[in-house]
DRENNU-522709 format. One record per residue (C-alpha): residue in three letters; residue number from 0; x, y, z. Coordinates in steps of 0.05 Angstrom, whole numbers, plus 5000, padded with zeros to 4 digits. Example, Ala and Ser with C-alpha at 12.3 -4.5 7.8 and 13.67 -1.06 7.14 Angstrom:
<rs>
(r 'ala'; 0; (5246; 4910; 5156))
(r 'ser'; 1; (5273; 4979; 5143))
</rs>
This chain:
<rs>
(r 'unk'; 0; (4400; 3167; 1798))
(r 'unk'; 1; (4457; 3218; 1799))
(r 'unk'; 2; (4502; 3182; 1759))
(r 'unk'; 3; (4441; 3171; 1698))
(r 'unk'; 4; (4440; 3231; 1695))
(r 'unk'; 5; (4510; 3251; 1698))
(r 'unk'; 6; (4522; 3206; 1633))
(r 'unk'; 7; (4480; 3263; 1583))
(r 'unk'; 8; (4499; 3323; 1624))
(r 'unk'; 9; (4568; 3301; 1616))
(r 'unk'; 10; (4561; 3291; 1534))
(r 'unk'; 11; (4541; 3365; 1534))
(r 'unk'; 12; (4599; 3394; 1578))
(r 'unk'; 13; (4656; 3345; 1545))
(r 'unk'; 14; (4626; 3383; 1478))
(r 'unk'; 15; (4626; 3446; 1494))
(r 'unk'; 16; (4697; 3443; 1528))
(r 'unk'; 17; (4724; 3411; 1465))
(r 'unk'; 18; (4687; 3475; 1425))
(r 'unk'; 19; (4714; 3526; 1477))
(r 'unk'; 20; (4788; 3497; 1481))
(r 'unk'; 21; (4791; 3500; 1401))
(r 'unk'; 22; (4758; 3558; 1398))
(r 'unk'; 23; (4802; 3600; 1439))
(r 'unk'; 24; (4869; 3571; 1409))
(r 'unk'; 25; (4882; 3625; 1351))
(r 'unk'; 26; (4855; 3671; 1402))
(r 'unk'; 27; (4914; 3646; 1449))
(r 'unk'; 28; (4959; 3646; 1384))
(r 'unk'; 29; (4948; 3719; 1363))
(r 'unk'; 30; (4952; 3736; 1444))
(r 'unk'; 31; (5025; 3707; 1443))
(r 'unk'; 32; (5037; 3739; 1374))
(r 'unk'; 33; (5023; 3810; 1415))
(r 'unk'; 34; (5057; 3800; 1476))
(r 'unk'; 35; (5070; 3759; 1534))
(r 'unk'; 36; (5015; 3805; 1581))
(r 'unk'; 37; (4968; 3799; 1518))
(r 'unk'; 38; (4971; 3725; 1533))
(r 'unk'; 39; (4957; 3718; 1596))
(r 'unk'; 40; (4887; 3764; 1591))
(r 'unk'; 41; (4874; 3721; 1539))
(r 'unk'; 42; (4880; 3655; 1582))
(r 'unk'; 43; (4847; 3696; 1638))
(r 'unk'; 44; (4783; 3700; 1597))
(r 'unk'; 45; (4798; 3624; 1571))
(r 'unk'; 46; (4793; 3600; 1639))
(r 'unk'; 47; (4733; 3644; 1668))
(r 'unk'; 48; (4690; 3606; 1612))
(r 'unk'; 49; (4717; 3542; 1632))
(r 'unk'; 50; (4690; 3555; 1699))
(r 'unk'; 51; (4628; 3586; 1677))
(r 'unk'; 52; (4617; 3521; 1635))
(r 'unk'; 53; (4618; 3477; 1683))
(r 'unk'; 54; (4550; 3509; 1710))
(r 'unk'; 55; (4530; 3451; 1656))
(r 'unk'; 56; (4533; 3403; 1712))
(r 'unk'; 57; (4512; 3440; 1767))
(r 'unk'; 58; (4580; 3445; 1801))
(r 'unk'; 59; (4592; 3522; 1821))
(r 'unk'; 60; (4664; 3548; 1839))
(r 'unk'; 61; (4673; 3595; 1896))
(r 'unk'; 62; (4741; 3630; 1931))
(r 'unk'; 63; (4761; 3665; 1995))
(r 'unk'; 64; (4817; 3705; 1995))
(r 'unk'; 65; (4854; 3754; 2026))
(r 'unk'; 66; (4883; 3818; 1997))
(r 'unk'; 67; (4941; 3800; 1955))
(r 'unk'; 68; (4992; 3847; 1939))
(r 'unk'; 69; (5011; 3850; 1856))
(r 'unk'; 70; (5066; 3857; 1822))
(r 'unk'; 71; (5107; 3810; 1871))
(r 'unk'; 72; (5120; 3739; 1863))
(r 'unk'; 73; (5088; 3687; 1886))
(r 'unk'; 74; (5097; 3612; 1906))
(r 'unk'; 75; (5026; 3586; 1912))
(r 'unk'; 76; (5021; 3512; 1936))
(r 'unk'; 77; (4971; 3480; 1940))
(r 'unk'; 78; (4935; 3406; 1949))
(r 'unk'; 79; (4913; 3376; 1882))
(r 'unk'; 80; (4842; 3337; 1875))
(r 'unk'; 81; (4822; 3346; 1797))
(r 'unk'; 82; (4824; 3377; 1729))
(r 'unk'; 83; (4788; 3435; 1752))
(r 'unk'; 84; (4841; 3455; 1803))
(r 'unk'; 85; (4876; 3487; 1752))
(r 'unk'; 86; (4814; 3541; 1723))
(r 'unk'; 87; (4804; 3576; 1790))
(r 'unk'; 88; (4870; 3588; 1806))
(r 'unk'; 89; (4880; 3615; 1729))
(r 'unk'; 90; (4824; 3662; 1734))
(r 'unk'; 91; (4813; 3688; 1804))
(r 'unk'; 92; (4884; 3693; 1816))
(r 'unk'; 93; (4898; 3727; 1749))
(r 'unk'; 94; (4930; 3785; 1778))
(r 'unk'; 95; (4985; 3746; 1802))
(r 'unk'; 96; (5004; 3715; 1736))
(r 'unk'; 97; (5005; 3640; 1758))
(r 'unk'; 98; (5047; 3598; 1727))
(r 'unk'; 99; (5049; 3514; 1732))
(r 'unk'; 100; (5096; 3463; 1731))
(r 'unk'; 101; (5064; 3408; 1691))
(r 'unk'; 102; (5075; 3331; 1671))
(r 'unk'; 103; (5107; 3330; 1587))
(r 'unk'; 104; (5046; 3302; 1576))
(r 'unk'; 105; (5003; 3355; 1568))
(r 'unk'; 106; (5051; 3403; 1524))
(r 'unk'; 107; (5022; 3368; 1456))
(r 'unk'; 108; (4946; 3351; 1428))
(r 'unk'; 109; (4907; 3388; 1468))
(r 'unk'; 110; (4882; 3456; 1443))
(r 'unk'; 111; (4887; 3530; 1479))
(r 'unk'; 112; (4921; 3478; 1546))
(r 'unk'; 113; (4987; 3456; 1505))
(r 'unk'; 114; (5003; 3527; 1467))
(r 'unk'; 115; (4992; 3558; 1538))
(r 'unk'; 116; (5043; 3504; 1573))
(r 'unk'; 117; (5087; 3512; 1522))
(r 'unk'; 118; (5084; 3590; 1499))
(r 'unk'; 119; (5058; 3615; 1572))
(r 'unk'; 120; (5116; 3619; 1613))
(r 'unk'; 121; (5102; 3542; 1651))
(r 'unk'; 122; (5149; 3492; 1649))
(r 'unk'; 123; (5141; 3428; 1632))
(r 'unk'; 124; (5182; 3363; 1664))
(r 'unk'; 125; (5191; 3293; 1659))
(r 'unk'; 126; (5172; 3257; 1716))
(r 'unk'; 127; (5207; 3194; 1707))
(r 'unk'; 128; (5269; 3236; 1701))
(r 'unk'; 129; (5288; 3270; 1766))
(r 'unk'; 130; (5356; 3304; 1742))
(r 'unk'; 131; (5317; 3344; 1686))
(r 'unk'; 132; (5256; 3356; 1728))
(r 'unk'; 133; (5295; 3393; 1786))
(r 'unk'; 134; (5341; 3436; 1722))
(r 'unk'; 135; (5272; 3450; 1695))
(r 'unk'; 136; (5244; 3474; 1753))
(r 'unk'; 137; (5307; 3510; 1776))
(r 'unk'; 138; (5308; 3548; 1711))
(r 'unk'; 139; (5229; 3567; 1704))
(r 'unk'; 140; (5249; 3596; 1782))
(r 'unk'; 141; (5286; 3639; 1755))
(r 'unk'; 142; (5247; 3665; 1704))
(r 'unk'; 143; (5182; 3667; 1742))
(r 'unk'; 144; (5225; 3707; 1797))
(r 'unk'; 145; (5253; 3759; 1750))
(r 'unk'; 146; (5185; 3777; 1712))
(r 'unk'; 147; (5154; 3785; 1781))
(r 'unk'; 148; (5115; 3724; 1766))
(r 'unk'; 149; (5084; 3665; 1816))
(r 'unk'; 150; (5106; 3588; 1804))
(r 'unk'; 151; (5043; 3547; 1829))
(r 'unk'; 152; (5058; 3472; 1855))
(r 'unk'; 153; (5023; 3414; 1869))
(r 'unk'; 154; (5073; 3383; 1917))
(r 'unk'; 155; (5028; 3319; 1923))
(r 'unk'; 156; (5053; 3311; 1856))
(r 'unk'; 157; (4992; 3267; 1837))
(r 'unk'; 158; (4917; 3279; 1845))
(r 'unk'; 159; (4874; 3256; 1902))
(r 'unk'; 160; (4813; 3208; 1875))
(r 'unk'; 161; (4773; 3216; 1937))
(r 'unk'; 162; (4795; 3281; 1975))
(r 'unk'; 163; (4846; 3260; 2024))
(r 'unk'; 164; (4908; 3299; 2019))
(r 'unk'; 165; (4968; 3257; 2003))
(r 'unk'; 166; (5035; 3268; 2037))
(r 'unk'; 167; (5079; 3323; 2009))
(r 'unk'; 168; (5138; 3310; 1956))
(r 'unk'; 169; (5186; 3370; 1975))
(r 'unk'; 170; (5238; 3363; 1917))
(r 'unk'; 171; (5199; 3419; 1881))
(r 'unk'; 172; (5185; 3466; 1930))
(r 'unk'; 173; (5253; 3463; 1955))
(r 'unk'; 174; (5277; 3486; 1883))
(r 'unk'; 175; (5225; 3545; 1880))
(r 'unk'; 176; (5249; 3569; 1952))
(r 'unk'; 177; (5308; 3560; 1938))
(r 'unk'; 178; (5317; 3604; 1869))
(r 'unk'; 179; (5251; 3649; 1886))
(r 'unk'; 180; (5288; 3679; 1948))
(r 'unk'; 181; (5232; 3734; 1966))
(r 'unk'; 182; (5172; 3706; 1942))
(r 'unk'; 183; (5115; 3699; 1985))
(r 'unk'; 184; (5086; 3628; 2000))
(r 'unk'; 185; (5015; 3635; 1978))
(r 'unk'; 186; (4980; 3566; 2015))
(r 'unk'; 187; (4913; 3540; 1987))
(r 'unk'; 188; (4864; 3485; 2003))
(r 'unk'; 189; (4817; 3455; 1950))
(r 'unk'; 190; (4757; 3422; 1968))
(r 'unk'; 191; (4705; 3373; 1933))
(r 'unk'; 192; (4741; 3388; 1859))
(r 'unk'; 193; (4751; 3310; 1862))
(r 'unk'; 194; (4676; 3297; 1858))
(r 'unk'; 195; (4684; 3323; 1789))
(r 'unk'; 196; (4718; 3258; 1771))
(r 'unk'; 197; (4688; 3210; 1830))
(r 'unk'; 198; (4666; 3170; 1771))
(r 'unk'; 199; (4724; 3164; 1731))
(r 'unk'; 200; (4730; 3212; 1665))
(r 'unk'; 201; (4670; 3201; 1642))
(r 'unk'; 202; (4611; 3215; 1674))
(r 'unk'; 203; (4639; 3269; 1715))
(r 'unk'; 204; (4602; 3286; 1782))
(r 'unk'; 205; (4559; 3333; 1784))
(r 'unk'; 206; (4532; 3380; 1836))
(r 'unk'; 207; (4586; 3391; 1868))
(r 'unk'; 208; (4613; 3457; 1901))
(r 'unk'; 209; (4694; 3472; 1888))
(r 'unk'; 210; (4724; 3516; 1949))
(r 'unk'; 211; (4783; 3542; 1947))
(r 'unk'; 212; (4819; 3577; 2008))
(r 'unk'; 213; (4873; 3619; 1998))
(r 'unk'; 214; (4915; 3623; 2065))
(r 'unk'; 215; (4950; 3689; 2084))
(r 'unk'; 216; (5012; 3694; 2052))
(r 'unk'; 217; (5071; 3668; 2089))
(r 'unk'; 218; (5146; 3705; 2093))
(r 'unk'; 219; (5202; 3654; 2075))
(r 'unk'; 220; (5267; 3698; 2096))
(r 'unk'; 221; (5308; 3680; 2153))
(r 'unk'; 222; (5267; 3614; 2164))
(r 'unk'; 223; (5295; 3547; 2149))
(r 'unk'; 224; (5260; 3517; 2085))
(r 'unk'; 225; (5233; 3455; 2125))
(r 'unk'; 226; (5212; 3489; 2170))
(r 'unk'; 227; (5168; 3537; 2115))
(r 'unk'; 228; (5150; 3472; 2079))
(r 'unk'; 229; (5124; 3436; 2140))
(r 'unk'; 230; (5081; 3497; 2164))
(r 'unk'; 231; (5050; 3507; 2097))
(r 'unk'; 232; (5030; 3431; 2092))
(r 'unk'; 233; (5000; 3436; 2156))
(r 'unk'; 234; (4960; 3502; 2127))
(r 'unk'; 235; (4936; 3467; 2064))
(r 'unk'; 236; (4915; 3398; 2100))
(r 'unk'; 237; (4886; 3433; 2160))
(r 'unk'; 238; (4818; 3463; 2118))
(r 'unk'; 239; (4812; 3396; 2075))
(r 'unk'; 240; (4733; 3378; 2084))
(r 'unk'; 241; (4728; 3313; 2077))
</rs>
């Protein structure tokens, strides 16, 4: 009975994301046009109505989170189940001006989400191709680091189709802790955002309820980067709910 009625609640929300996303890209556009900060509010407010909308199938979004410190960077890593990861962290974590590292793919044909990978300050890589992947990621480091930005990862690399966390790729992390000397690890664990897609793309689930933990923040100096990569895994996979 849930999935009937998934199929027309999903028409609506597929419509109204297509209107929002085009909707917002001159608004994106002029935001880049201003300034780099101008940008970011403006995908700030992007993303908070991308959360809001999904209301339109009865999933609600919710955080717990400690108090972060701004104006320092960031590496926030965390386990990967949907889509929908990507809104929460956008909005609720706005202060620490997230940035992604995302597949080629999505840099072209997809309004407000392409100009933002492209214009925003993310960095997009080529997954088949492991030499420029690990320059690219080396490179947005460095530029993340200096603005006093945070790099998010996904280490898993791909998404989770039923909620069990898949084991970590290190490659990228290593790069980020590597050329983000300082930054503070930022660990989170997402639950139920895959029953947004349980049924493929289309329906989506519906009434779900997307959790997101942020961990306390952990300090990278003086400890060996395995040793900070295996802790934070541990983090991230010990408050998965299956």
């Amino acid at each position: 009975m849930k999935k009937i009625v998934a199929y027309p609640l999903s028409f609506c929300f597929y419509f109204l994301f297509g209107l929002v996303l085009c909707f917002f890209h001159p608004i994106l556009w002029v935001g880049y046009k201003i300034s780099p900060n101008s940008l970011d509010r403006c995908v700030s407010v992007l993303n908070l109505f991308l959360i809001r909308l999904l209301l339109v199938l009865g999933i609600r979004v919710s955080i717990e989170k400690p108090s972060l410190e701004k104006n320092r960077p960031y590496i926030i890593v965390a386990n990967h189940q949907s889509t929908f990861d990507i809104p929460p962290i956008l909005w609720f974590l706005r202060d620490l001006h997230p940035k992604f590292i995302s597949k080629k793919e999505l840099g072209k044909g997809i309004p407000s989400v392409s100009f933002n990978l492209r214009y925003g300050g993310s960095v997009l890589i080529d997954r088949k191709d492991s030499i420029q992947s690990i320059k690219a990621i080396r490179n947005f480091a460095v530029a993340t680091y200096s603005k006093g930005h945070s790099a998010v990862i996904f280490p898993e690399g791909t998404r989770s189709k039923n909620g069990r966390a898949k084991s970590f790729r290190p490659s990228g992390l290593k790069v980020l802790l590597k050329h983000m000397p300082n930054a503070l690890v930022l660990p989170i664990t997402i639950n139920h955002s895959w029953k947004t897609m349980q049924y493929g793309s289309f329906p989506m689930g519906i009434c779900a309820h997307i959790q997101l933990k942020v961990h306390a923040p952990v300090a990278t100096k003086d400890i060996a980067v395995n040793e900070v990569i295996e802790a934070v895994e541990k983090t991230i996979k010990g408050s998965i709910v299956a």
